[in-house]
N, C-alpha and C positions, 0 to 999 in steps of 0.2 A: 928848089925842086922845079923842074922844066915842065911845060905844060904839059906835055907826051907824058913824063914822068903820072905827074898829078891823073891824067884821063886814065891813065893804066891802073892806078889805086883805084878809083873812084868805080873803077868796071870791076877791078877783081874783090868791091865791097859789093858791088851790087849783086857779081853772082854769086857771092858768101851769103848775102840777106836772100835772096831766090831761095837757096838751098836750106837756108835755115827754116823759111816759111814752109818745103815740102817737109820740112821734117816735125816741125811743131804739127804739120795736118797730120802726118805719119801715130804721131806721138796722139792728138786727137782720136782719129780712128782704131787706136790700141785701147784708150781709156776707153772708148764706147763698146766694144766687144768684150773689153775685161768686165764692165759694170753688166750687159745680158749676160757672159758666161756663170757668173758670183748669182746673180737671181733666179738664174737656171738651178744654180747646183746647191742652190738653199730651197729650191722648191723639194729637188729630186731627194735631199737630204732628210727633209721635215718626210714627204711620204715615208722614205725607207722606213722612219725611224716608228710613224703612224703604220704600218701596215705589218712591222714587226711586234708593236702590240697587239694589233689585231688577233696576228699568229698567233701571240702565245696564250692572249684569252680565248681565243678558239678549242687548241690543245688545252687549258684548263679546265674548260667545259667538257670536250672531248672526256677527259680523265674522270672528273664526277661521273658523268656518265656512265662510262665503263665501268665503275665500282660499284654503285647500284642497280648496275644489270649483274654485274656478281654476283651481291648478295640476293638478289631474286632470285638468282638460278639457281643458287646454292640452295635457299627457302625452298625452292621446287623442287630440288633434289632431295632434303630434307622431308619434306611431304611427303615423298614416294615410299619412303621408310616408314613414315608416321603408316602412311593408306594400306601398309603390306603388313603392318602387325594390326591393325586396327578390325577389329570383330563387329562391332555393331554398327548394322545397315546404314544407318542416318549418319553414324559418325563418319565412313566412308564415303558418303555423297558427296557432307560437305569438306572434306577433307579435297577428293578429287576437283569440286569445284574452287578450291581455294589454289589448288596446285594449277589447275586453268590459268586462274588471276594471275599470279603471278608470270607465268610463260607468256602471257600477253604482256603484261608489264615488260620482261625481259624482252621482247621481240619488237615493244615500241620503241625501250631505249636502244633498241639497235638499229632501228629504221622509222622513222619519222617524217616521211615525206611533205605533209602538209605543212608541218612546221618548220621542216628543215633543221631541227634538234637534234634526231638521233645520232649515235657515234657517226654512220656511215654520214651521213650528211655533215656533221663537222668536220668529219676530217677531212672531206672535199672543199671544203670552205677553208679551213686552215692550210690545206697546201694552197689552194688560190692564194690566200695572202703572203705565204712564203714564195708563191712565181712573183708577186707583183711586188714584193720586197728588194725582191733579187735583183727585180729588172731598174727600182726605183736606184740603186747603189749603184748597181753595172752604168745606169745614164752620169750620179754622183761623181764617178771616180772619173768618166771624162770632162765633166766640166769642169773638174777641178784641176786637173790637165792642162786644160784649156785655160785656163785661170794664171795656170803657175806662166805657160807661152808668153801671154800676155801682157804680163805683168814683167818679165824678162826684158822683152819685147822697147816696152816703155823705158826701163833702163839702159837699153843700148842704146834708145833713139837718143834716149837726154844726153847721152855719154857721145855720143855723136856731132850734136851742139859746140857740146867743151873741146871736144880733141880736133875737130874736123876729118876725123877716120872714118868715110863714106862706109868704107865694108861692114864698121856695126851697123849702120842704117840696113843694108844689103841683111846680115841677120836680123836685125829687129822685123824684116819684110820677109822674111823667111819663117821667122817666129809667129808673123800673125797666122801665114797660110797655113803652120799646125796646128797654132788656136782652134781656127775654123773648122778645118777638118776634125779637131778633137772636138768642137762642140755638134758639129754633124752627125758624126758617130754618137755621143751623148742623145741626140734628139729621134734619130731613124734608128740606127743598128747598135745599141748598146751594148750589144753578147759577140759585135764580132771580132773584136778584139777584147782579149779575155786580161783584167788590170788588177784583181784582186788574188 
């Protein structure tokens, strides 16, 4: 081999090792965005899954509720019958004072301000945790998006290495910039593109 020969090898290893190193950072920079996307979308995952129990202990509560403002109302309906055949004075009083009780009773379980108990107030509570369910999945399904890019991503680079076929790099760099975008979207506007 002629010297010329040898300097020609020895340049076209050196700019094979160049390229090999932008793509080991290529392939770095994919594992570091896959490892935030995966911690994102384990966060947004565990809420969904936390705030979908929430919901449905809410509506649980919601439900007792509603069945014992029922049977109150139903009691005071009952009352009204007892109070309309009922003949002696005292017995009516307290008969009418008892049908009170109960319509109070009924009218807490349906509004409970201070405590935020009544039907009407869980069920405002329980849709809150069904918006904030929604929103915790709608972020989930992009990062996992973002996940799958990524993860891609690192496979073209590596397969980049073996083959010396630049264009997967050229993908694998294409792939990150949906990553990001897909974990962008996940983190600001999760509802604006709709995945589920």
């Amino acid at each position: 081999m002629s010297a010329h020969e040898s300097m020609e090898h020895a340049e076209h290893a050196e700019h094979a090792s160049g390229s090999n190193k932008k793509i080991a950072l290529l392939i770095a920079v994919l594992a570091l965005f896959l490892a935030i996307s995966e911690t994102l979308g384990k966060g947004a995952q565990t809420e969904s899954i936390s705030k979908n129990v929430e919901a449905s202990n809410l509506w649980a509560f919601f439900q007792a509720k509603s069945i014992r403002r029922t049977m109150v109302q139903t009691m005071a309906d009952q009352g009204k019958l007892i109070l309309g055949a009922a003949s002696d004075e005292a017995n009516k009083v307290a008969v009418q004072k008892q049908i009170e009780d109960w319509q109070k009773t009924a009218q807490r379980y349906r509004s409970e301000p201070e405590t935020g108990e009544g039907t009407e107030q869980l069920a405002e509570k329980a849709k809150h945790a069904e918006h904030e369910r929604d929103e915790a999945t709608a972020k989930y399904h992009h990062f996992e998006l973002a996940s799958a890019a990524f993860q891609i991503g690192i496979v073209l680079a590596s397969a980049t290495i073996i083959t010396g076929m630049m264009a997967l790099a050229y993908v694998a760099g294409l792939l990150t910039i949906g990553g990001l975008i897909m974990t962008g979207l996940g983190l600001w506007l999760p509802h604006l593109v709709h995945l589920h």
